[in-house]
RODO-2510 file (C-alpha; in nm, 4 decimals, decimal comma):
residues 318
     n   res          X          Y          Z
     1     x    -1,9981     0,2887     0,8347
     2     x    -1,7257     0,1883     1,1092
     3     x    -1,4339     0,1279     0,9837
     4     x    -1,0815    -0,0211     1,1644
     5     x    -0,7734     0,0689     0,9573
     6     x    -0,4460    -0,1074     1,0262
     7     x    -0,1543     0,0995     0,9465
     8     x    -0,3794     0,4159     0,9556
     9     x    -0,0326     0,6266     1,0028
    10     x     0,1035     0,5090     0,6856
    11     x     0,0691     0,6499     0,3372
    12     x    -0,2270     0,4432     0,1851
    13     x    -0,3763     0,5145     0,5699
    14     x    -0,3692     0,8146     0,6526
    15     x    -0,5487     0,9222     0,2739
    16     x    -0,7954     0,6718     0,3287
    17     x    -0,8677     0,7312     0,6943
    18     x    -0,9242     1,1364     0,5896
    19     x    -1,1080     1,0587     0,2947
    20     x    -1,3531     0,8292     0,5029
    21     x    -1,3978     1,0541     0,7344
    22     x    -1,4748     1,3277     0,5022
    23     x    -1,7700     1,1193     0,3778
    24     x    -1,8991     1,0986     0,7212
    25     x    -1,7621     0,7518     0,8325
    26     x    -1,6773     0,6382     1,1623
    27     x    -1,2603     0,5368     1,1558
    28     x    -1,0517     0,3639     1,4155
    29     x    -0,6574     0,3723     1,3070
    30     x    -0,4326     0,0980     1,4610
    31     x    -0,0349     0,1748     1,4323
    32     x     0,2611     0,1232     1,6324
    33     x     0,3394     0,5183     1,5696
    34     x     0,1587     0,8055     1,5815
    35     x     0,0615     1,0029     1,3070
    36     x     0,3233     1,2348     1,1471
    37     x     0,1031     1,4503     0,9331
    38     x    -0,2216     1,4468     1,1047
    39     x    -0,3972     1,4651     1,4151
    40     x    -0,7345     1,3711     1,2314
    41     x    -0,7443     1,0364     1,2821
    42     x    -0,8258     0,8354     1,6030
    43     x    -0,5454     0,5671     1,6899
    44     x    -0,4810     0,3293     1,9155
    45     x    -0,1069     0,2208     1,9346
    46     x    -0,0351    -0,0811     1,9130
    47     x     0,2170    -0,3304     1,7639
    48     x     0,0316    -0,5990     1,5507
    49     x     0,2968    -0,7944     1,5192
    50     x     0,3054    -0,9681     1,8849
    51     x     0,1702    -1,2888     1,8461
    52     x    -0,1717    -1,2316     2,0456
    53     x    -0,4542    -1,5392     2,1767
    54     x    -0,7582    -1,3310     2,3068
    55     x    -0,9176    -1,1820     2,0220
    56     x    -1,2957    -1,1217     2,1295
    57     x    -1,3474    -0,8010     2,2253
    58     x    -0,9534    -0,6678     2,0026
    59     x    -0,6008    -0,7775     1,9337
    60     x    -0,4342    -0,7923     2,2539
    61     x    -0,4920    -0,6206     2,5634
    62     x    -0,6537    -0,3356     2,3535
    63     x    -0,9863    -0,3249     2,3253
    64     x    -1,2038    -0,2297     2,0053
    65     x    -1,5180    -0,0439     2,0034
    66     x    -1,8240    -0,2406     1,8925
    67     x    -2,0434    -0,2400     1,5843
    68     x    -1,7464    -0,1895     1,3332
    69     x    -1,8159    -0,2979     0,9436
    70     x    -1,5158    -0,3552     0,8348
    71     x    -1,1299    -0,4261     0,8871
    72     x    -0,8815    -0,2751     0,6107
    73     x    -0,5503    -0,4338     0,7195
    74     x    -0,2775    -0,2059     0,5170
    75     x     0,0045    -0,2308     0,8218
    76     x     0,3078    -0,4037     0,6736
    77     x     0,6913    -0,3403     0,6885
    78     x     0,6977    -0,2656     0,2973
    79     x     1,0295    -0,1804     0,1867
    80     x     1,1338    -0,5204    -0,0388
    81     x     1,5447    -0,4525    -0,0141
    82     x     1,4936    -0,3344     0,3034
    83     x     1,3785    -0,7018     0,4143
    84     x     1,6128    -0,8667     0,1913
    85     x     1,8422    -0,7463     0,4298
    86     x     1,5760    -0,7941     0,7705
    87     x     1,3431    -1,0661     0,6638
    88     x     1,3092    -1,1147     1,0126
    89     x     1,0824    -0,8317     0,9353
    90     x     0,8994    -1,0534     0,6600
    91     x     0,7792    -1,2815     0,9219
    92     x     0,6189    -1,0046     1,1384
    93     x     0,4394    -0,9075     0,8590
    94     x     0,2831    -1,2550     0,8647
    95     x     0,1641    -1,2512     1,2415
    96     x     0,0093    -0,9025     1,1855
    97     x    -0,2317    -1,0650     0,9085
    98     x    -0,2787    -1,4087     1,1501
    99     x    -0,3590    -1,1105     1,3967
   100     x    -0,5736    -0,8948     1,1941
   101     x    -0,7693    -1,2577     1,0795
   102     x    -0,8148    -1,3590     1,4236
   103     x    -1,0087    -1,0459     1,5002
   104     x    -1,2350    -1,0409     1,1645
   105     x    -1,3005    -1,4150     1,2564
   106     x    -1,3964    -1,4088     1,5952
   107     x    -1,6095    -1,0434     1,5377
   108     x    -1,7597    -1,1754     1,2137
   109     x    -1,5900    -0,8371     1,0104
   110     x    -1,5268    -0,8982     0,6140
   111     x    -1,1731    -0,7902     0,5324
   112     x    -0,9739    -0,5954     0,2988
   113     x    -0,5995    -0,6788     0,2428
   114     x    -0,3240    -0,4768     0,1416
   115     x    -0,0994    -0,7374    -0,1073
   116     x     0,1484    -0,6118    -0,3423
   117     x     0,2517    -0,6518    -0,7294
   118     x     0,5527    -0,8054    -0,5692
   119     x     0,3536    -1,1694    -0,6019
   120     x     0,3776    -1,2030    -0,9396
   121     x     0,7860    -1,1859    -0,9153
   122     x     0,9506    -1,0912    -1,1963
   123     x     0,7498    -1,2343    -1,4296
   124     x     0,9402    -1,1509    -1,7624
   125     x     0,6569    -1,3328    -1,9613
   126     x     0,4387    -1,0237    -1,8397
   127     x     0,1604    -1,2385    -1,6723
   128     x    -0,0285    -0,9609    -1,4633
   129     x    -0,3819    -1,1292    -1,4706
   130     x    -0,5138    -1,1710    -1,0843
   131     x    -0,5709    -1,6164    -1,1489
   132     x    -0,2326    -1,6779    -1,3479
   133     x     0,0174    -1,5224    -1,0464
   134     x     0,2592    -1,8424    -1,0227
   135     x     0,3924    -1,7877    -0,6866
   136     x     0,7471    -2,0343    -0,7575
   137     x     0,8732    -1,6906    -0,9091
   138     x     0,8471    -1,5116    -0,5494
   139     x     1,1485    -1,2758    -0,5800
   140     x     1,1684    -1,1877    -0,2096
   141     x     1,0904    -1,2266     0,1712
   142     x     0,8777    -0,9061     0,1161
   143     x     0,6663    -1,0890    -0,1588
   144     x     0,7216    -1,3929     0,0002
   145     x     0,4786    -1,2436     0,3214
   146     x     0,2444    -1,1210     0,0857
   147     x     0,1753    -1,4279    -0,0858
   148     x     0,1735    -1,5951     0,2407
   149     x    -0,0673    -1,3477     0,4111
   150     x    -0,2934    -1,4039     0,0786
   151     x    -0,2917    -1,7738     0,1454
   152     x    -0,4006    -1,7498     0,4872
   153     x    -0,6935    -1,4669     0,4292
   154     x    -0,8255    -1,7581     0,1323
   155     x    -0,8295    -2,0258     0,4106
   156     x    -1,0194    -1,8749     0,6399
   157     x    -1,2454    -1,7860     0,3280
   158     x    -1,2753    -2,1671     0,3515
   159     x    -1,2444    -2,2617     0,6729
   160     x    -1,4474    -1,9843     0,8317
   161     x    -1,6648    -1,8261     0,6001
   162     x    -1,4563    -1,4917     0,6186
   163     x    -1,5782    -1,2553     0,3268
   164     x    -1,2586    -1,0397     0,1857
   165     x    -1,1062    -0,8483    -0,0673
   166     x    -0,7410    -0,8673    -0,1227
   167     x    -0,6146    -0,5736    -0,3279
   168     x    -0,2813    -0,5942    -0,5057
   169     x    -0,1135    -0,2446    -0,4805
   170     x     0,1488    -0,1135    -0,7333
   171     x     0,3945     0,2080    -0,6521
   172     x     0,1782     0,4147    -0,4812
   173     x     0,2443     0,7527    -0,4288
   174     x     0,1603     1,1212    -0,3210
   175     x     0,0668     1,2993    -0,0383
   176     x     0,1496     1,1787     0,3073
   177     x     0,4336     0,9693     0,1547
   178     x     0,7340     1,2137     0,2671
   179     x     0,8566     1,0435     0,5881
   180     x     1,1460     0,9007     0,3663
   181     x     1,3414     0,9398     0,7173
   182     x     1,1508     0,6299     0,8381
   183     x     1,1017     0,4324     0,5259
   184     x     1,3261     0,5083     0,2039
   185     x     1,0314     0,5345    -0,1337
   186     x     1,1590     0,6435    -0,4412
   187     x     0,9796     0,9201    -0,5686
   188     x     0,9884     1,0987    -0,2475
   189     x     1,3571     1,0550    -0,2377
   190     x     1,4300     1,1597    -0,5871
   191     x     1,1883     1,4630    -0,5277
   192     x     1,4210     1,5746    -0,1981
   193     x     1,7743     1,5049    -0,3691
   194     x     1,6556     1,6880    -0,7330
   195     x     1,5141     1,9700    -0,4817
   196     x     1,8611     1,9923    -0,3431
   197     x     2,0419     1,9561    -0,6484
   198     x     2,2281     1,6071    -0,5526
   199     x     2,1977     1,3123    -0,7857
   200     x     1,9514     1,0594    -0,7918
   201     x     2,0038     0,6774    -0,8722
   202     x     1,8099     0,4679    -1,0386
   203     x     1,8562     0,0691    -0,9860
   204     x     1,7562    -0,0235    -1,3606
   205     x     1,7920     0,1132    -1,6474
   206     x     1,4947    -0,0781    -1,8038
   207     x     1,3112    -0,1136    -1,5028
   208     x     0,9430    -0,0278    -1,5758
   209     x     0,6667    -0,0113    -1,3190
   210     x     0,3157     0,0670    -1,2699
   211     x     0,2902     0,3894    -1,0717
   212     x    -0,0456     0,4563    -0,8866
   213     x    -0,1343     0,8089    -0,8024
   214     x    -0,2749     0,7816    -0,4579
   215     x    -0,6387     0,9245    -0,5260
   216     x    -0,6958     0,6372    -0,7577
   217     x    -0,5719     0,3994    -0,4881
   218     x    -0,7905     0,5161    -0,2347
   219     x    -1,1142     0,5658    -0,4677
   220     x    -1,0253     0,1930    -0,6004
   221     x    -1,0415     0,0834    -0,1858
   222     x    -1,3432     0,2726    -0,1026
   223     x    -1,5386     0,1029    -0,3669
   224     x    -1,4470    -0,2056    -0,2800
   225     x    -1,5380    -0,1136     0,0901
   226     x    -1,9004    -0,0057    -0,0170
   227     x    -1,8973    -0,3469    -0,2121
   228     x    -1,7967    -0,5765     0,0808
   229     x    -2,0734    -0,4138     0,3500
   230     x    -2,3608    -0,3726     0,1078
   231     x    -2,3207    -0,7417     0,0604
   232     x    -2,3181    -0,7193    -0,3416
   233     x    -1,9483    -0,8941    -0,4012
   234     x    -1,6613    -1,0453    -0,2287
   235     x    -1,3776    -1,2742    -0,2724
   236     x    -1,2023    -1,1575    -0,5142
   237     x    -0,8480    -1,0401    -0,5274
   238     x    -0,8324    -0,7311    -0,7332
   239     x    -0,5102    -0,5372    -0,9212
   240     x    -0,5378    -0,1907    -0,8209
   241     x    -0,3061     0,0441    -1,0197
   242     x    -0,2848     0,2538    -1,3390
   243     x    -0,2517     0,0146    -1,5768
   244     x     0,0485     0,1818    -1,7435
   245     x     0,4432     0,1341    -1,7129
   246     x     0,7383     0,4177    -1,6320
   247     x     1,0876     0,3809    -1,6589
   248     x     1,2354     0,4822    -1,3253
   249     x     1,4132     0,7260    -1,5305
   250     x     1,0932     0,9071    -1,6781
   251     x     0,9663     0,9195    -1,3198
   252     x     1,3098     1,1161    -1,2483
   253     x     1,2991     1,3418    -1,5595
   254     x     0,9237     1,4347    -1,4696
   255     x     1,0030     1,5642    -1,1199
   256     x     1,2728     1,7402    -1,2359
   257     x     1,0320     1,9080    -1,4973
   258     x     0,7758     1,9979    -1,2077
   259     x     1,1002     2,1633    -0,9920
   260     x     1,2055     2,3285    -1,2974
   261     x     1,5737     2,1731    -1,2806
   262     x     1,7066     1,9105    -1,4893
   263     x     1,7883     1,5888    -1,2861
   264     x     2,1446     1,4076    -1,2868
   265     x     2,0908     1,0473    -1,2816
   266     x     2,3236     0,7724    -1,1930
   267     x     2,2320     0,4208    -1,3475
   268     x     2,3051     0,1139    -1,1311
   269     x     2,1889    -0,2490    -1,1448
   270     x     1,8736    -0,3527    -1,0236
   271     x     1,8819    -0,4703    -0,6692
   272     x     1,8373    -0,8007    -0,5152
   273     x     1,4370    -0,9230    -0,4811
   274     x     1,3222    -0,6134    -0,7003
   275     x     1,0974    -0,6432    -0,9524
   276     x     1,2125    -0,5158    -1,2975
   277     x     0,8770    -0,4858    -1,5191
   278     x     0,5217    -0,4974    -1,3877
   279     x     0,2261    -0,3542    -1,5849
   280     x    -0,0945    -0,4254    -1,3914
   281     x    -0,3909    -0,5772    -1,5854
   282     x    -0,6660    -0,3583    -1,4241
   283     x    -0,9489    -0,4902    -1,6240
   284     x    -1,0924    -0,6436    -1,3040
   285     x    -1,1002    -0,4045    -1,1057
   286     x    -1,2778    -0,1897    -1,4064
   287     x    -1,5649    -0,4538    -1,4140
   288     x    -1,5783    -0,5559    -1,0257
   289     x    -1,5612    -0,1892    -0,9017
   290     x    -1,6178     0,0489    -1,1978
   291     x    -1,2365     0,1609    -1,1115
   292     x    -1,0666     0,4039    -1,3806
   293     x    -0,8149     0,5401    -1,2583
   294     x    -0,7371     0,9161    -1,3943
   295     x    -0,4377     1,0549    -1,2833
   296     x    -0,1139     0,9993    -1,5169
   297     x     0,2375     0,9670    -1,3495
   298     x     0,3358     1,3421    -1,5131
   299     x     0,0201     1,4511    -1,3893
   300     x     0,0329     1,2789    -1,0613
   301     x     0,3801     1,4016    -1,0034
   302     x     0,3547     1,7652    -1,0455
   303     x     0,0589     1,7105    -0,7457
   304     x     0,3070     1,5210    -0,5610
   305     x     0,5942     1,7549    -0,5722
   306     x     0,3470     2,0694    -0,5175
   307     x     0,2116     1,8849    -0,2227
   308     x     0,5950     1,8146    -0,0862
   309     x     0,7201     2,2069    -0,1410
   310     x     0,4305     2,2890     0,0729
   311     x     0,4417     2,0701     0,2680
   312     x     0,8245     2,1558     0,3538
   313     x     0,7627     2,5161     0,3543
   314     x     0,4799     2,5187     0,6371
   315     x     0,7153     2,2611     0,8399
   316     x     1,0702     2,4557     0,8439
   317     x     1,2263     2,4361     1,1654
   318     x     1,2887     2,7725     1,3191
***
């Protein structure tokens, strides 16, 4: 297959755009950066979030090769407080998936989109189910573009005939997720300050969420590829995540256990447009995709943390 990847310097990207590869498929990354951790992956710079007209041959004055299969649009700015304080920031997100849609319509390319937990708000009746997300809860301008890119995508289902998937992320994390420099995650942070001995805070001291080692992410994404080109299912929008809940503090307390250190935590209030419980109901994507995720967050953080020290250790300046 020939696949376009949006974002492709990203987390979720880069894994995906290696693990492709590795199966023998053709992949094009798009990004505004280059590539921190890899040279690997082909990419063509560009900024999706320009408004654009000409989409025929690309986005742009960039030109895409021909004969792709697919478009996986994961590009976003994705830090939610970050764009309670930048929604400006929201709003590109928007034009890069009016972009990205523009170029799957007028090249006839099914779509996979990159939409968040974040569009179920915090939902303190614990609705999770993909039909029942009641988007009058929207707790942010971050889950604000995600619900709005996931309107568009279903109009042009509609209107055009555009064939998608639209996959609803949850926490990911692991390799390829260290650039914390660039964009602040949580378990990468807490990993670097418990490394260094400083404290960590956590924003909640009931806050549970669904983390989602990011091997199961990626193996949830590549089936729904090979389920959008072989023609067998589309249309549907899909939680993909573990299906179980961590406190922020067990999340802490485990990456202290894989450093060997115990962590000091500092409890503050949740933040402003942050969701405080989210549990995924993965059922769908069990039944749509055969998805079963395997890796636990104690499990998936001692591979995170052992992928970070070595990380650091080969990258040491001097």
């Amino acid at each position: 297959m020939r696949i376009l990847i949006t974002g492709s310097s990203g987390q979720i990207g880069t894994n995906l755009a290696l693990a492709l590869q590795s199966q023998g498929h053709f992949v094009l990354g798009i990004d505004k950066r280059c590539n921190t951790w890899t040279d690997e992956i082909e990419t063509l710079l560009q900024d999706l979030s320009v408004p654009y007209r000409d989409f025929d041959k690309g986005i742009g004055t960039v030109e895409y090769p021909r004969g792709l299969d697919l478009v996986v649009h994961l590009a976003a700015n994705a830090k939610v407080h970050e764009l309670v304080q930048h929604p400006d920031r929201a709003l590109d997100n928007m034009i890069m998936t009016y972009n990205v849609l523009e170029f799957c319509r007028h090249n006839n390319l099914p779509l996979i989109f990159s939409s968040s937990r974040e569009v179920y708000g915090d939902i303190h009746r614990y609705i999770t189910e993909e039909s029942y997300a009641d988007f009058s809860f929207t707790e942010s301008p971050y889950s604000a573009s995600k619900i709005a890119g996931e309107a568009l995508i279903y109009s042009y289902a509609q209107c055009y005939k555009l064939r998608y998937l639209v996959f609803r992320f949850s926490n990911v994390y692991g390799r390829y997720d260290n650039d914390i420099e660039r964009m602040e995650r949580v378990l990468p942070l807490f990993v670097r300050k418990i490394a260094c001995g400083e404290p960590v805070t956590v924003f909640g001291k009931d806050k549970v969420l669904d983390f989602t080692y990011v091997d199961d992410c990626v193996s949830g994404i590549c089936r729904g590829i090979d389920l959008l080109v072989s023609g067998r299912g589309d249309n549907h929008t899909i939680n993909l995540a573990y299906g179980q809940g961590n406190t922020l503090i067990a999340a802490a307390e485990y990456i202290g256990e894989a450093l060997g250190v115990q962590p000091e935590i500092i409890i503050q209030p949740s933040r402003v447009g942050e969701v405080t419980h989210y549990v995924a109901n993965i059922g769908k994507a069990h039944s749509l995709l055969g998805y079963n995720p395997t890796t636990s967050l104690r499990e998936g953080i001692q591979q995170a943390v052992a992928w970070s020290q070595e990380w650091e250790a080969g990258h040491k300046s001097g």
